[in-house]
C-alpha positions as CSV (number, residue, x, y, z in Angstrom):
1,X,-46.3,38.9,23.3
2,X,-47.7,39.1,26.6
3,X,-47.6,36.4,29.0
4,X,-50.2,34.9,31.8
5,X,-50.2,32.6,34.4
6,X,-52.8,29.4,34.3
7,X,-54.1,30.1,37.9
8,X,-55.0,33.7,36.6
9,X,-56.7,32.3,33.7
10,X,-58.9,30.3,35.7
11,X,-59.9,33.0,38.1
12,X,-61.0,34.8,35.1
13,X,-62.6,32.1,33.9
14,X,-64.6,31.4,37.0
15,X,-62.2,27.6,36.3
16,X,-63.1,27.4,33.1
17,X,-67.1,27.4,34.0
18,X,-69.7,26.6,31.6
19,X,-71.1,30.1,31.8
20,X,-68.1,31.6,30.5
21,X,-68.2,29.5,27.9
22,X,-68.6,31.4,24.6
23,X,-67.9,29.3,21.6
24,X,-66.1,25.6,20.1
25,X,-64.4,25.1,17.3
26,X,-62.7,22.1,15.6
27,X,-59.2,22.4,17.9
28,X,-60.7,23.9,21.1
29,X,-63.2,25.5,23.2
30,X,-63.2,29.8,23.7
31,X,-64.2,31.1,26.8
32,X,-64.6,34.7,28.2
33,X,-62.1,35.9,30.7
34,X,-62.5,38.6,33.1
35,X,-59.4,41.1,34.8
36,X,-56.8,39.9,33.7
37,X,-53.2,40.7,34.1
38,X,-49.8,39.8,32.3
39,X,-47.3,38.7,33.9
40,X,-44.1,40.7,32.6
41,X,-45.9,43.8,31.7
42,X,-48.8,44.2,34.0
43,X,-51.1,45.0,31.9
44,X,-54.7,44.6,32.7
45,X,-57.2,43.4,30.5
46,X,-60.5,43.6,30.9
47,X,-62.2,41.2,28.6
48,X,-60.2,38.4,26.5
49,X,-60.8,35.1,24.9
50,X,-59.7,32.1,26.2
51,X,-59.0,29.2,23.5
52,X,-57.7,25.9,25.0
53,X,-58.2,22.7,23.7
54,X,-60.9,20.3,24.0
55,X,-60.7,17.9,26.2
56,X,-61.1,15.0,23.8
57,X,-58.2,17.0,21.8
58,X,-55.9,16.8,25.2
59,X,-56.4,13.0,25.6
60,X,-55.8,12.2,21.8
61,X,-52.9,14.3,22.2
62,X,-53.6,16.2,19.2
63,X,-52.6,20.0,19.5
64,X,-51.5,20.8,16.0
65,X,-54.3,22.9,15.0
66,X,-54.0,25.2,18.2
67,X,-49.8,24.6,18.2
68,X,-50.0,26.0,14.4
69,X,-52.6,29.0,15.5
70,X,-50.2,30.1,17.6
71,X,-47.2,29.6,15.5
72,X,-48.7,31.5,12.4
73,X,-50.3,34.3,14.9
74,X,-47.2,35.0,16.7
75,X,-45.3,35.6,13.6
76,X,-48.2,38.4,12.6
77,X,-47.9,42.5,13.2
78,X,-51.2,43.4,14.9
79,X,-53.7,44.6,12.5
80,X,-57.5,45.7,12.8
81,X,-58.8,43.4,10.1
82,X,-57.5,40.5,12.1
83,X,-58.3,39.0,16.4
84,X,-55.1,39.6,17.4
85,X,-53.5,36.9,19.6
86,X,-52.7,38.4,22.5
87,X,-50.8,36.2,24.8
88,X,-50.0,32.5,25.8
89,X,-50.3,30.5,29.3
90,X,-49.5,27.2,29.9
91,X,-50.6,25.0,32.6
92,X,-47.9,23.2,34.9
93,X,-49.3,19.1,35.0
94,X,-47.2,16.7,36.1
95,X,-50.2,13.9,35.2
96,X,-49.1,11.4,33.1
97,X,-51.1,12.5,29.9
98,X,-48.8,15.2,30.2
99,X,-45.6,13.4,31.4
100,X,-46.0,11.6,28.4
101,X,-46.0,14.0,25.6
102,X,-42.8,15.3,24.3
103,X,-43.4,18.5,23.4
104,X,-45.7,19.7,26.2
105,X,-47.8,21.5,24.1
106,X,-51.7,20.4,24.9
107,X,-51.0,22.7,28.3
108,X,-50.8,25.6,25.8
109,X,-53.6,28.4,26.3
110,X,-54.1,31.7,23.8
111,X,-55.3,34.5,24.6
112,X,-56.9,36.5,22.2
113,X,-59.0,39.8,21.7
114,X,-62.2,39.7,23.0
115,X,-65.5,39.7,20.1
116,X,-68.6,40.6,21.9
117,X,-70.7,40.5,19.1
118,X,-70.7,37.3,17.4
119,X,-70.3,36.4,13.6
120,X,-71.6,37.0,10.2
121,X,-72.8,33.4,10.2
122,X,-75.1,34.2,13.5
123,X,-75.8,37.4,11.9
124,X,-77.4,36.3,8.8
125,X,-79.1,33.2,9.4
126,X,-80.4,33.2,13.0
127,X,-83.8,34.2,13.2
128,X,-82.9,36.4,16.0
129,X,-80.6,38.6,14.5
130,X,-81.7,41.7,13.0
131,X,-81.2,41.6,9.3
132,X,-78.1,43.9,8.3
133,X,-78.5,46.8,6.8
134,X,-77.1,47.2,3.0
135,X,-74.2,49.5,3.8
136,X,-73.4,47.4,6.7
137,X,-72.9,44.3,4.2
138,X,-70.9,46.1,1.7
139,X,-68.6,47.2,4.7
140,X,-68.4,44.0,5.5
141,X,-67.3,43.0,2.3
142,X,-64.7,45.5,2.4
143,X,-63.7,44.6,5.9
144,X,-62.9,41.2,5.1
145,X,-61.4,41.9,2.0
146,X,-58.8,43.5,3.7
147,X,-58.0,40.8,6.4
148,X,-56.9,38.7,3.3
149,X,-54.9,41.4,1.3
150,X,-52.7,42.2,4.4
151,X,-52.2,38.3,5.1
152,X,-51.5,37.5,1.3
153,X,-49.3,40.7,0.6
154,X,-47.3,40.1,3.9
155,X,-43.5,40.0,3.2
156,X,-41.2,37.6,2.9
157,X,-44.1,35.1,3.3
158,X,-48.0,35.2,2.4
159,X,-50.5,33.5,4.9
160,X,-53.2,31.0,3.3
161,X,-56.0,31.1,5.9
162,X,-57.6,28.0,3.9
163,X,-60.8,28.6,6.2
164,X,-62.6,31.5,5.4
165,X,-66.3,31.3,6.0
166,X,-68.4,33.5,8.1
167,X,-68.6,31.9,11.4
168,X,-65.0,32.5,11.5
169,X,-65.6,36.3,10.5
170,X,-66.2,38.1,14.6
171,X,-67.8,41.9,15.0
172,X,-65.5,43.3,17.9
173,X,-67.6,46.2,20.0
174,X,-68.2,48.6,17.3
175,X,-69.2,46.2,14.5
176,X,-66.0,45.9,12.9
177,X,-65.8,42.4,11.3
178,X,-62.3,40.6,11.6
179,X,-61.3,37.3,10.6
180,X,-60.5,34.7,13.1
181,X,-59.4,31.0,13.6
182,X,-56.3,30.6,11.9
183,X,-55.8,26.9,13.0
184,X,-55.5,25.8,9.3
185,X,-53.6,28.4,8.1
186,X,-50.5,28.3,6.5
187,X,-47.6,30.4,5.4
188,X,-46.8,30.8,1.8
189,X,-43.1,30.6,0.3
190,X,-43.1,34.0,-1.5
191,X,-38.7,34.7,-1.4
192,X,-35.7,32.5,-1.2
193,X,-35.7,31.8,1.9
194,X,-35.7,28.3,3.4
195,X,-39.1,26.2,3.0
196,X,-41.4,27.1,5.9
197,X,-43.2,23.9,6.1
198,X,-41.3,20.3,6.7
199,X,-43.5,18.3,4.8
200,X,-46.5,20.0,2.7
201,X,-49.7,19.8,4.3
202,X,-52.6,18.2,2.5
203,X,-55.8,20.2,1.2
204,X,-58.1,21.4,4.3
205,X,-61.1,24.2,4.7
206,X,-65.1,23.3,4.9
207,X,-67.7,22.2,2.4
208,X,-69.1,24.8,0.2
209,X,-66.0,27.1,0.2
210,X,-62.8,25.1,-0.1
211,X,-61.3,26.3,-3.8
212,X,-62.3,22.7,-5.9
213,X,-59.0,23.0,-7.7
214,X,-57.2,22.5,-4.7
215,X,-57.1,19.0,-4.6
216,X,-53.6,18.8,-4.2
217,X,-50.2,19.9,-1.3
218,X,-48.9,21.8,-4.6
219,X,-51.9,23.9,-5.5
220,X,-52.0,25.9,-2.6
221,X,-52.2,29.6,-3.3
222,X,-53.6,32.7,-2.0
223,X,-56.1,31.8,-4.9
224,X,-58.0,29.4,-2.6
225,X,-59.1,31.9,0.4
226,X,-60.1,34.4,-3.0
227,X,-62.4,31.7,-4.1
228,X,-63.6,31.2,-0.1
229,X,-63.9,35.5,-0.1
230,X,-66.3,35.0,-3.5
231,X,-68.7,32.3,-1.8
232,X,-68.9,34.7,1.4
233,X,-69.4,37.6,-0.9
234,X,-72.6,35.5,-2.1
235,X,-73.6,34.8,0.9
236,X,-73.2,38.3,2.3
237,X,-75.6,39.6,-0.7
238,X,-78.3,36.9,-0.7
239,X,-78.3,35.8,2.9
240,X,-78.0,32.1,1.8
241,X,-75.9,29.6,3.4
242,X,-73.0,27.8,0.7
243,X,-74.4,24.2,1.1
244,X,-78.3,24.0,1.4
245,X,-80.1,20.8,0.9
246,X,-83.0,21.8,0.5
247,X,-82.7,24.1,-2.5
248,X,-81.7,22.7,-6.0
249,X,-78.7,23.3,-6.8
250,X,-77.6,22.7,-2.7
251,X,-74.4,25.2,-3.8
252,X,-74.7,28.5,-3.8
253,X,-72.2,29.1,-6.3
254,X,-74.0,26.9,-8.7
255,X,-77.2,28.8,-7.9
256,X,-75.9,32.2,-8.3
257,X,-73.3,32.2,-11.1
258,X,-76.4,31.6,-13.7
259,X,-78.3,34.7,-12.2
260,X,-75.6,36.8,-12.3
261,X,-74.4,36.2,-15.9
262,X,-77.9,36.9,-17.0
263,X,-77.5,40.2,-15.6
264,X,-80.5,39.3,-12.6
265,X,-79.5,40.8,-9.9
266,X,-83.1,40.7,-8.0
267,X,-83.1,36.7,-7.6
268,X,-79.9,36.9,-5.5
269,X,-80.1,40.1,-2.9
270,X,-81.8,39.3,-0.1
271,X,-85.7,39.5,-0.1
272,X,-86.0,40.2,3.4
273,X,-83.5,43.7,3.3
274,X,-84.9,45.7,0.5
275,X,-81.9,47.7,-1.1
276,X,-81.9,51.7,-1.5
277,X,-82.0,52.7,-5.0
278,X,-78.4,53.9,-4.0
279,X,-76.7,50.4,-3.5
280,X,-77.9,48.9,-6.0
281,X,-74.8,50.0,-8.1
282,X,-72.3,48.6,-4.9
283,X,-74.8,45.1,-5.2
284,X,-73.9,44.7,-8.3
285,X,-70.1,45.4,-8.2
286,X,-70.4,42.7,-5.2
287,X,-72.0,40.1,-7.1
288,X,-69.5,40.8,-10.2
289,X,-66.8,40.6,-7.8
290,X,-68.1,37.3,-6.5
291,X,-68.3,35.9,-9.6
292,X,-64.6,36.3,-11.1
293,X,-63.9,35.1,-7.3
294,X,-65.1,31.7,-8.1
295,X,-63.9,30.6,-11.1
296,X,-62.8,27.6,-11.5
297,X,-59.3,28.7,-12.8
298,X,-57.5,29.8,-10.7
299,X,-55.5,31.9,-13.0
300,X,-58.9,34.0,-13.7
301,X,-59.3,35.5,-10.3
302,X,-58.5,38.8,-9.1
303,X,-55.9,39.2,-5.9
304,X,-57.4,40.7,-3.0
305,X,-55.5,43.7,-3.5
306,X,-57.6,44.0,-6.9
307,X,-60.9,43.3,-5.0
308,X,-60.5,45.6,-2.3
309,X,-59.4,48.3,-5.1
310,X,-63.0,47.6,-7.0
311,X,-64.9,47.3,-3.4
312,X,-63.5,51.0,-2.2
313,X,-64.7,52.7,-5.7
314,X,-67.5,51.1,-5.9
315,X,-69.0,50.8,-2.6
316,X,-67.8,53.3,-0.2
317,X,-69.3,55.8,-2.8
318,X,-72.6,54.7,-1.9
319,X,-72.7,53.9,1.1
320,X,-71.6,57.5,2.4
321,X,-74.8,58.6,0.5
322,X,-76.8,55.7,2.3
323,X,-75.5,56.6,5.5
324,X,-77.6,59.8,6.3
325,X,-81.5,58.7,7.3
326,X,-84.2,60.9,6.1
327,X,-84.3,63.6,9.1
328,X,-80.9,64.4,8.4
329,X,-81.5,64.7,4.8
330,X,-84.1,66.8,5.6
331,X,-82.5,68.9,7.8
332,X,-80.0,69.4,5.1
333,X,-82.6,70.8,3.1
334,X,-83.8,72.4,5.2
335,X,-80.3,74.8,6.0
336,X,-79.6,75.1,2.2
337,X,-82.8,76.9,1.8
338,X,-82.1,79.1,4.6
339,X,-79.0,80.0,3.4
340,X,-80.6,80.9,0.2
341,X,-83.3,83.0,1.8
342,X,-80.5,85.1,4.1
343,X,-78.1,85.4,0.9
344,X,-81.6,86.8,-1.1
345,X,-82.4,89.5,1.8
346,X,-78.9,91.3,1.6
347,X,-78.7,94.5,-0.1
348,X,-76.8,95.0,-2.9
349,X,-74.8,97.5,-1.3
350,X,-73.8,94.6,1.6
351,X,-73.3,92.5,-1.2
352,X,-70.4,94.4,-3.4
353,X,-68.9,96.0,-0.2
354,X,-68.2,91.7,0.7
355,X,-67.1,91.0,-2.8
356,X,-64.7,94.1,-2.3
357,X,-63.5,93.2,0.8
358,X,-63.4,89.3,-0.3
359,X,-65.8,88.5,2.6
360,X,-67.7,85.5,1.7
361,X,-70.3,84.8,4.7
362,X,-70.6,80.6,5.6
363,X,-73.9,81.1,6.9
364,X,-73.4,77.9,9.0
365,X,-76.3,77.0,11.1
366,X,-76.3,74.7,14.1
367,X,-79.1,71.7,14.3
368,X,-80.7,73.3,16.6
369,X,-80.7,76.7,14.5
370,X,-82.2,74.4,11.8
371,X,-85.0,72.9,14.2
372,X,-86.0,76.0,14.8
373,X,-86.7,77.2,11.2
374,X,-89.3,74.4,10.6
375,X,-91.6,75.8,14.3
């Protein structure tokens, strides 16, 4: 793990300026930081995120949620379905505040991997995104899907994010989601090792995709972030948010589950994103998913390994046959006829002299080539 110094943070910070500024959160504030090097290793980085906490958080004292970040983080292999905690700073205070707490731990900074591009909560319900496409959902799906099976089939111990939702779910530069925030997350007994945890902590997450059966310290489980991964899952497909007033039922689970046991798919997807004739398949294995997801026993949902299994067959299918607009498709047509017209012209003489010879001609064209045909 890399380390900084504070006075380097703030110069990439511009001290921590409004402007750089790029998010809050329920432990801290995130800002964008700009040539930055570590200390040991040298490294330069050109963009990171800067969590620190709140101020309000730094008077209180209260640090636990950006003190356990850090501990479960640190203890994580780097992986691409995950922001990846860099590096830690910590600012030398000798103010009293700080004088007076113990463990020194609200001078703690992270720094993590930089997300340029937002979330899926911005994504799919500000009115200035641009509606995702279908193949971009489903990949989404898959995406996060896998952020959950690598945290629950770590070894030695699974990791319970308990707050999966989608403003925690970040696009890095090439619109790869990852899952962030792991402030709530907690480490799993899973061998016979020691207990992780001191005391256990009591149930946590947000409204509309906390697991209702866990109500107690003893049913945590990596069942609760697959219940969390079925509401998203809804949300993903219909573009509605998990608590809404203003419909009847407010819970989107209680909307959906109905619609999909009655096999109607259409008053769920998203009205505004029309689907190709080619996802509706993948839709449907989505919403199917979502539903075992949420039921209420916890016994009755898949792992994530089982999901990500049925997301890959189902999905990645047809998206590959999504992925290719209509020019290209055409263009495709467009060289197989070609080649069927050059293969008709040879002589049968050509012909058996290649079959003799086991010569068998590509006739590959280039886009151009293909262009070209249609003057």
């Amino acid at each position: 793990m890399e380390e900084f110094s504070y006075e380097d943070l703030e110069e990439a910070t511009n001290n921590f300026s409004l402007s750089s500024l790029i998010g809050k959160g329920s432990h801290g504030c995130v800002y964008k930081g700009q040539n930055l090097h570590a200390q040991l290793s040298n490294k330069h980085f050109n963009i990171v995120a800067i969590k620190k906490s709140s101020l309000g958080l730094q008077i209180l004292q209260d640090n636990s949620k950006l003190d356990n970040e850090i501990d479960v983080l640190s203890s994580l292999p780097s992986s691409p379905y995950l922001v990846n905690l860099i590096g830690l700073s910590r600012r030398h205070d000798n103010s009293a505040t700080t004088l007076n707490n113990n463990n020194n731990n609200n001078n703690k900074v992270l720094v993590m991997e930089f997300m340029p591009n937002s979330s899926l909560h911005h994504l799919l319900h500000h009115t200035d995104s641009t509606q995702p496409s279908w193949p971009t959902r489903a990949l989404i799906a898959l995406q996060l899907a896998r952020a959950l099976q690598f945290l629950h089939d770590l070894p030695e111990s699974s990791v319970v994010h308990r707050d999966v939702k989608p403003s925690n779910i970040l696009f890095d530069s090439n619109w790869n989601a990852k899952l962030a925030d792991f402030g709530l997350a907690l480490r799993l007994q899973t061998t016979e090792s020691p207990l992780l945890h001191d005391s256990p902590s009591p149930p946590a997450g947000t409204i509309g995709y906390i697991d209702p059966s866990y109500t107690t310290p003893s049913k945590l489980s990596v069942k609760n972030d697959v219940y969390s991964f079925g509401v998203v899952l809804l949300e993903i497909v219909s573009s509605r948010r998990a608590i809404d007033v203003e419909m009847d039922p407010a819970s989107i689970v209680e909307w959906a589950l109905p619609l999909i046991k009655a096999d109607r798919m259409d008053g769920i997807i998203d009205r505004r994103a029309i689907p190709p004739a080619s996802m509706r398949s993948s839709i449907k294995t989505m919403l199917t998913v979502a539903a075992r997801c949420v039921e209420l026993e916890q016994s009755l949902r898949p792992n994530m390994r089982e999901v990500v299994t049925e997301l890959m067959n189902s999905v990645l299918v047809n998206v590959e046959r999504t992925r290719f607009p209509p020019l290209i498709k055409s263009l495709m047509w467009i060289s197989r006829r070609h080649r069927r017209r050059k293969e008709a012209a040879r002589t049968t003489v050509i012909l058996c002299r290649a079959q003799d010879q086991g010569e068998v001609s590509s006739a590959k064209m280039s886009i151009r080539e293909v262009l070209a045909e249609t003057q």
